[in-house]
N, C-alpha and C positions, 0 to 999 in steps of 0.2 A: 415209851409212850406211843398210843398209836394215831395217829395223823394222815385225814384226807385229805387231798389235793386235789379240787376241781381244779380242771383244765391242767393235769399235771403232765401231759405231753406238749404242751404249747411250750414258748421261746421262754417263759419268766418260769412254766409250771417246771419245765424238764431241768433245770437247772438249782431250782428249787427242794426236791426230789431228791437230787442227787447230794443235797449239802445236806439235810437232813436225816437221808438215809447212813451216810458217812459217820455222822452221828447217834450212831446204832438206834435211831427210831425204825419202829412199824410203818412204813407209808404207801399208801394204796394212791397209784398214779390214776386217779378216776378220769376217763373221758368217754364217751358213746363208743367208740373202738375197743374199751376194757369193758362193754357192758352196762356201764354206769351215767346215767344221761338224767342231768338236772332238768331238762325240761319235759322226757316224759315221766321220771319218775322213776326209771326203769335201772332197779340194782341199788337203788338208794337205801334202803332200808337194812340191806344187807351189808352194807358197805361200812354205815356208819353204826353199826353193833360194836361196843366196847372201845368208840372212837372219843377219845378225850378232846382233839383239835380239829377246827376245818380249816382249811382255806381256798378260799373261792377266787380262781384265777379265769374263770372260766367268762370267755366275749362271746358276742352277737356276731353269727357268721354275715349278718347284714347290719348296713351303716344307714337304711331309710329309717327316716324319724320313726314310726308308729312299730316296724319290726323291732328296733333293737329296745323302745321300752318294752315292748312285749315282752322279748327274751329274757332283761334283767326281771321283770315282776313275775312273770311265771319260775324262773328259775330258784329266784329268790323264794317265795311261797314255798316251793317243793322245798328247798334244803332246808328251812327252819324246821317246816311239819317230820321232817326227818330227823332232824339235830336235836329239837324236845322231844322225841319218842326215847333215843338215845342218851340222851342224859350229856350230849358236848359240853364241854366247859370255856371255850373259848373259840370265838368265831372269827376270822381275818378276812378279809376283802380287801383287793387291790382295787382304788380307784383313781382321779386325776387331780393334780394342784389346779384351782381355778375353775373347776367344775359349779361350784354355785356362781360363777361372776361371769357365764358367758350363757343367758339365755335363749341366746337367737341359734345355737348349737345342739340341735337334737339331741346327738348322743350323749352332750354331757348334761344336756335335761335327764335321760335315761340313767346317766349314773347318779344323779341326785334322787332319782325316786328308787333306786336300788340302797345308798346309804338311807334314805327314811326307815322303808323295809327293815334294816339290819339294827335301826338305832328303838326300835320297838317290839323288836323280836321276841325280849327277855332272855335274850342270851346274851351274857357276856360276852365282848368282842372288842375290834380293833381296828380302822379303817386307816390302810398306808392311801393317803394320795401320792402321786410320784409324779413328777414331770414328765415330760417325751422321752421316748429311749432313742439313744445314740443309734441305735440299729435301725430307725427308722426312718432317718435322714435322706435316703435316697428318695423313698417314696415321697415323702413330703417336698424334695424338690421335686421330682418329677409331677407329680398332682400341682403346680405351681406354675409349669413349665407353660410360655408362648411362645411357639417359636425356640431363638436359642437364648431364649429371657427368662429368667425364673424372677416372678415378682414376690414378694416375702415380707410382712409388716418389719417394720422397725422396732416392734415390742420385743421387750426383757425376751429370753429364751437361757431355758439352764437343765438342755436337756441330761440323762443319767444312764449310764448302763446296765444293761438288762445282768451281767454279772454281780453291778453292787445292788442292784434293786432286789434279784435274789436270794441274795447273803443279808440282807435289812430284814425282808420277807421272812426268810427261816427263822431271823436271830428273835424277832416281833413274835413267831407263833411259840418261842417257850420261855414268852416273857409273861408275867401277870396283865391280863387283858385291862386297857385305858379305858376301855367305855366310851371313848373317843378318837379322836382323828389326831395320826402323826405322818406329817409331811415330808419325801424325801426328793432330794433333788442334786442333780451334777456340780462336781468343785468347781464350775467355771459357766459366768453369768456374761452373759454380752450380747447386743441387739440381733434380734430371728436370724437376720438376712446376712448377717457377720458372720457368724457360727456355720452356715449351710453355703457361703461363697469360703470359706474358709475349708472348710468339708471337701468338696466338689476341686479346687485347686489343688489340694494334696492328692487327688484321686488321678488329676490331667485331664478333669471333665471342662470343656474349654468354654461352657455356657457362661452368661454374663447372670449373676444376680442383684437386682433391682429392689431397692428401698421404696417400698410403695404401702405408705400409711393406710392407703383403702383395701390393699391385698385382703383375704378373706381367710380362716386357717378351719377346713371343713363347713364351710357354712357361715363361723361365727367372724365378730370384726373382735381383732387383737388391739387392745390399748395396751399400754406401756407397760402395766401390771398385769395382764390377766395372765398370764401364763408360768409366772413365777412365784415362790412361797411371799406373801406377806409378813408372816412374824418366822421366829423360829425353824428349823427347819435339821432335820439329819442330812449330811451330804455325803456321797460316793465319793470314791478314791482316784476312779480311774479318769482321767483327765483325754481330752479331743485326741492331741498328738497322741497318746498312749494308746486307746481306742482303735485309731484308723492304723497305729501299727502291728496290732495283734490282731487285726479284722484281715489284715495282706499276709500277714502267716499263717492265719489257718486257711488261707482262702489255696 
């Protein structure tokens, strides 16, 4: 089968790649660097000749509100008008758990109008929401950071690794597409500022983290749910301690 990968050189796309290629598929790692650029268009047409699967891994190198809709609606437009020229049969999108429930948050205003896009395409398809990746723990305390205080809501948080989000990704694209959204999220659920002071102490990062119900996460306010699946949900394997100790071996 042959199977493109926007954004197939990023953190979830190159590992993604690599489990599928394993699995003796055709897979073209498309990014602007291979020639292939969703937002001018450039290489798309070529790319996706005799391409049965997409999947769109591909972000907004910018996080201001009006840039990064841009980039999902322009991007989006290009690969459909490229995917029905081509006859794709099944379209995937990585997006967020809780993206419709925090409107005061550009970018996942952005990713809401990128799943409209996708759910009117007439392409068959599939949208993973996934929680926070474990790999992105440092940034998000540090963007939190006062001083030697990281302030952090007290909302649900159940973030997931970018290996099992991955290995879901791959398993999702040569699955019969849901024409709907399937939620995936990390084995272990416990309040933001728990998980990210619990992080930071296994590391010997000596900062103090602060349970602050007004804290902000990008812009948006975290209540208790936004950030975690509601109903149902697929869960990853690899657990925090597991995580932070295979992050100090390959490091």
């Amino acid at each position: 089968m042959k199977i493109v990968v926007i954004g197939g050189t990023g953190l979830i796309g190159s590992k993604t790649v690599a489990i599928l290629r394993q699995g003796g598929h055709e897979v073209v790692a498309a990014s602007p660097q291979s020639g292939i650029n969703s937002i001018t268009g450039e290489g798309l047409k070529e790319a996706m000749a005799g391409t049965q699967v997409v999947i769109d891994l591909a972000n907004s190198p910018s996080f201001e509100d009006k840039a990064v809709l841009e980039f999902f609606e322009t991007s989006g437009r290009n690969l459909f008008a490229a995917e029905v020229a081509a006859g794709v049969r099944h379209h995937i999108a990585l997006s967020i758990v809780g993206t419709d429930r925090a409107p005061d948050n550009g970018y996942f205003r952005a990713k809401v109008a990128q799943e409209k896009l996708i759910e009117t395409s007439g392409i068959p398809y599939t949208i993973i929401r996934s929680t926070q990746f474990l790999e992105f723990l440092r940034v998000i305390a540090d963007s939190n950071a006062d001083g030697n205080r990281i302030r952090l809501s007290p909302g649900l948080f159940q973030p997931i690794a970018a290996d099992d989000v991955a290995a879901i990704v791959a398993d999702v694209a040569l699955a019969t597409p849901r024409n709907g959204i399937v939620e995936i999220a990390g084995p272990e659920r416990a309040p933001f500022h728990e998980i990210v002071a619990c992080y930071l102490k296994a590391l010997g990062d000596p900062r103090e983290v602060v349970s602050d119900p007004e804290a902000r996460y990008w812009g948006g306010r975290v209540e208790e749910h936004s950030l975690v699946p509601l109903g149902e949900a697929r869960l990853g394997r690899i657990r925090l301690d597991e995580w932070i100790s295979r992050s100090r071996t390959a490091a």
